[in-house]
N, C-alpha and C positions, 0 to 999 in steps of 0.2 A: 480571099480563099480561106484564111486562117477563123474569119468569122463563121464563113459558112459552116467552114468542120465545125467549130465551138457547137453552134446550131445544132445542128446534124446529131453530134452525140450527145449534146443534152437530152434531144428529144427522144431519141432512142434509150437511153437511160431511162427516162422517165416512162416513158412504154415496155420496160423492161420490169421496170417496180412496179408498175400498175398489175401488169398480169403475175407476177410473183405475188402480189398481196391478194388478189381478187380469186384466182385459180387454184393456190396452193396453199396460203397460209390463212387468209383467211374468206374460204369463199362465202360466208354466210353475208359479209360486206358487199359483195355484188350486186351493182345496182339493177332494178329491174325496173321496166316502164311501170306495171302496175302501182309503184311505191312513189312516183315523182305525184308534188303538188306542184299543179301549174300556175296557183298565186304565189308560188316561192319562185318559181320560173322567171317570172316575169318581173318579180319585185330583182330577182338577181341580175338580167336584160336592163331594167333602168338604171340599177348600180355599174352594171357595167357600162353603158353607154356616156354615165358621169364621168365615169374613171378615163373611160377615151377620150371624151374633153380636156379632161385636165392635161394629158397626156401629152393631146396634139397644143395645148395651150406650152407646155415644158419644147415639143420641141421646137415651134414659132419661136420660143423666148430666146433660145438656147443655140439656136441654129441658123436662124434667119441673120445673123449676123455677118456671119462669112460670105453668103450672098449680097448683102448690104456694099462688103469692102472690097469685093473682088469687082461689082458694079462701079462704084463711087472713086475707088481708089487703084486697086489692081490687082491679081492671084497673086502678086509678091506678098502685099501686104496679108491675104490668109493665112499663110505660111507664116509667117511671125507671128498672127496674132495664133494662129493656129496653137506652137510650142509655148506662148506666154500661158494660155489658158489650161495650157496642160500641166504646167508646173505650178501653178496654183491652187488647181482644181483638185490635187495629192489630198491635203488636208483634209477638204470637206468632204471628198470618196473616204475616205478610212472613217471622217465621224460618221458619214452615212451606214457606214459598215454594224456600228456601236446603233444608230439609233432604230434600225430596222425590226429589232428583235422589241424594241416597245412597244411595235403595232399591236401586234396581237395581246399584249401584256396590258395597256390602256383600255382595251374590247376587255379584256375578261374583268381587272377592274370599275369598268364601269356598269357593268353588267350585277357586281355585287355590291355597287353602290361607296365602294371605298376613294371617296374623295379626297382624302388626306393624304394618300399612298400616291393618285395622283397627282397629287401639288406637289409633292415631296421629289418623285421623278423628274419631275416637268422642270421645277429648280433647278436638280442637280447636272440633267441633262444638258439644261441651257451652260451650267459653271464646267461642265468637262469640254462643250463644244469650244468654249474660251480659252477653255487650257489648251488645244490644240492647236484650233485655227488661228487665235493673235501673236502668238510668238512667230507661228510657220509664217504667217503674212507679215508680219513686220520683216525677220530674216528676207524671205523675198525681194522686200521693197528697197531694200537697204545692197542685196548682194544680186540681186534678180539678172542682171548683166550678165555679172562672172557666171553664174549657174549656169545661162544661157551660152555663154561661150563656151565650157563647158560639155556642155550636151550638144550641140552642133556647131561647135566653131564660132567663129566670129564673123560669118555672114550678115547677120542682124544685129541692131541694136536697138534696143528697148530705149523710150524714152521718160524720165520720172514719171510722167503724167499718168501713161498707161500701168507704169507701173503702183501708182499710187489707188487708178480707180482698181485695177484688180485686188490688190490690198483689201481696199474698202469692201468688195464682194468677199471676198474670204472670210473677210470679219463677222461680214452680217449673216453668214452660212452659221453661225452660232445658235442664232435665234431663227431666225427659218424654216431651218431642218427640224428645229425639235417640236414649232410649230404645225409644220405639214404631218408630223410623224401622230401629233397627239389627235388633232383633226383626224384624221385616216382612225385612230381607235377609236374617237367620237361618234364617225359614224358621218360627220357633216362634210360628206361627197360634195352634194350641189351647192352648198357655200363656196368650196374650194374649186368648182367647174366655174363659178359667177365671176370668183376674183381671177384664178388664174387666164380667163377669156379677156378680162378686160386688161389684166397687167401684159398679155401678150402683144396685144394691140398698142397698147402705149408703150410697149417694149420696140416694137417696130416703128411708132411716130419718133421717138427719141434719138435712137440708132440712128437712123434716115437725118434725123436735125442736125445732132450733134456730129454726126461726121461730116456732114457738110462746113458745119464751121469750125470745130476746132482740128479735123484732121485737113481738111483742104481749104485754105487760107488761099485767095487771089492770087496772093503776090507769086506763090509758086506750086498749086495744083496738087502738091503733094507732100506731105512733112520728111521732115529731113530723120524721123525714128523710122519711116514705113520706107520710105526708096532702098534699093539693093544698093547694098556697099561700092559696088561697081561705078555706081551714079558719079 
């Protein structure tokens, strides 16, 4: 419910601005069919249908997981992995937050051909992503339990291992984000539709393997970090 409102008055908001800019402040901005190119149309239809790629590639990558454990393992186990990824994911939202305003800033750069301004971002963005996310992810891996007890009790417990691979993802949000952010100003959509299809895929042969063997071991179906405390 609380998403849908979010929805709801964004949308509205934004259909609020629109006709505020188009009616009153500045109507000479109002689009009119006579003025559309339909080779911009279409060139923007294939950019968007990129971007849907990529999109639906982030949420196979991102999401197919919970289905994976709730299959393989059980809904208990969601539910833990569910808050570990929450409390890790902190980090790389707030650098997301920092690198989003690049997009645009890499397009207009690139556009006046300043390469050096480029490199120079690209550096500094990769040394701030560092600054955040390897301290936040070490603390985690080290206290990720108590946090966790914490925030909902002592229902669950985290086992190093998990807690170590989410570490390791935190860390590599460094590099990553600052890559997908410069890409997106580059303009190179269907590169990032190519790779993010196929890391999806191999997101899902992985997930599928590796929870078979290292979370559900023979001897007892189920690891002793993912069973309810009750067990």
């Amino acid at each position: 419910m609380a998403q849908f409102l979010a929805a709801t008055v964004t949308m509205l908001v934004t259909c609020a601005n629109g006709i505020a800019l188009f009616f009153f402040r500045k109507p000479s901005l109002k689009p009119r069919l006579e003025d559309v190119s339909w080779n911009y149309v279409r060139r923007l239809f294939d950019i968007g249908f990129l971007f849907f790629i990529v999109q639906m590639a982030a949420v196979v990558a991102f999401s197919a997981d919970n289905l994976i454990l709730a299959h393989l393992i059980g809904p208990h186990a969601v539910t833990q992995y569910a808050i570990v990824y929450q409390m890790f994911s902190l980090g790389p939202v707030l650098f997301g937050m920092f690198l989003n305003a690049l997009w645009p800033a890499y397009g207009e750069a690139r556009v006046r051909g300043d390469s050096e301004w480029i490199r120079a971002t690209f550096r500094r963005s990769i040394n701030i992503g560092l600054y955040i996310n390897v301290p936040y992810a070490l603390l985690l891996m080290i206290f990720g339990n108590a946090a966790a007890h914490l925030w909902v009790g002592h229902q669950i417990s985290v086992s190093s291992l998990v807690l170590l691979a989410f570490g390791i993802w935190t860390m590599m949000n460094s590099l990553n984000g600052p890559v997908a952010v410069f890409l997106n100003g580059a303009n190179a959509i269907r590169f990032q539709a190519i790779c993010g299809s196929l890391m999806a895929c191999l997101n899902l042969l992985l997930s599928i393997g590796l929870t078979r063997i290292v979370a559900c071991p023979a001897s007892s179906g189920v690891p002793s970090s993912l069973r309810p405390l009750s067990d």
